[in-house]
N, C-alpha and C positions, 0 to 999 in steps of 0.2 A: 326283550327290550326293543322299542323301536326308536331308534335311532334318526332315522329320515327327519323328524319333522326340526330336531336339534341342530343336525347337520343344516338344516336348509337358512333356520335362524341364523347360524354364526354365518353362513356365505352372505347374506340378506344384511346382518350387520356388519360385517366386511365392505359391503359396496358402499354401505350407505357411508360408513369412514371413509374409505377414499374419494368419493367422490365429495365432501366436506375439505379434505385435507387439497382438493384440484380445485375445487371454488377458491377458498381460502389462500392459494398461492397465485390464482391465477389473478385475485383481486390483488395483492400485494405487488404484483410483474406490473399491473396497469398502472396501479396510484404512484409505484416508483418512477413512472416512464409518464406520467403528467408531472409528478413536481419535479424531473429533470428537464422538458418543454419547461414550464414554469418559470423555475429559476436561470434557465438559459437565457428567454426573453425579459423577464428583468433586470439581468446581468449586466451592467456595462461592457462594454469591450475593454481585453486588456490593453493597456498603457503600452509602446515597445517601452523596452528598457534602454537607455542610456549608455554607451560604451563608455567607460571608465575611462579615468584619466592615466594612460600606461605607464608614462613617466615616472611617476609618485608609486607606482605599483611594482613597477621595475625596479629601482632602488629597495625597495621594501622586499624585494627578491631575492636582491643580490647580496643584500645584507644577512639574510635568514641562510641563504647558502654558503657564507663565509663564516658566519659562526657554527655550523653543522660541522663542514669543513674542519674548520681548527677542533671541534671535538672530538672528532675521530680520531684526528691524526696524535691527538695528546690523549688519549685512550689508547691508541696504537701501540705507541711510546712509551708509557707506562706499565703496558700489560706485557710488550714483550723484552723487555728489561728485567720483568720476574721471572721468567723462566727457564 
């Protein structure tokens, strides 16, 4: 049997896949890297954000940590009462 001219085809098809499969990604690296330029420049800039009003935010706090609070302590309470 001779084998050489088989062997030479699958290397011959070998290259010609990879280098299909390095086209192929290397166009998909470029078109990502234009519509990220793309969408940048017609991006508006963001907005900053507005610092919230603390006061309303704070009470809204202290309230969520005072009912936390009393749930613990009346789970506390309860549970070691049972045992």
């Amino acid at each position: 049997m001779n084998e050489g001219p088989i062997i030479l085809e699958g290397v011959t098809l070998m290259l010609l896949g990879m280098g299909f499969v390095f086209c192929f990604l290397a166009l998909l690296v470029g078109a990502t890297r234009l519509l990220s330029t793309v969408s940048i420049k017609f991006t508006p800039p963001a907005q900053p954000a507005k610092a919230p009003a603390s006061s309303a935010a704070q009470s809204d706090d202290d309230d969520v940590v005072a009912a936390i609070t009393a749930a613990l302590h009346h789970h506390k309470t309860k549970f070691s009462q049972q045992a």
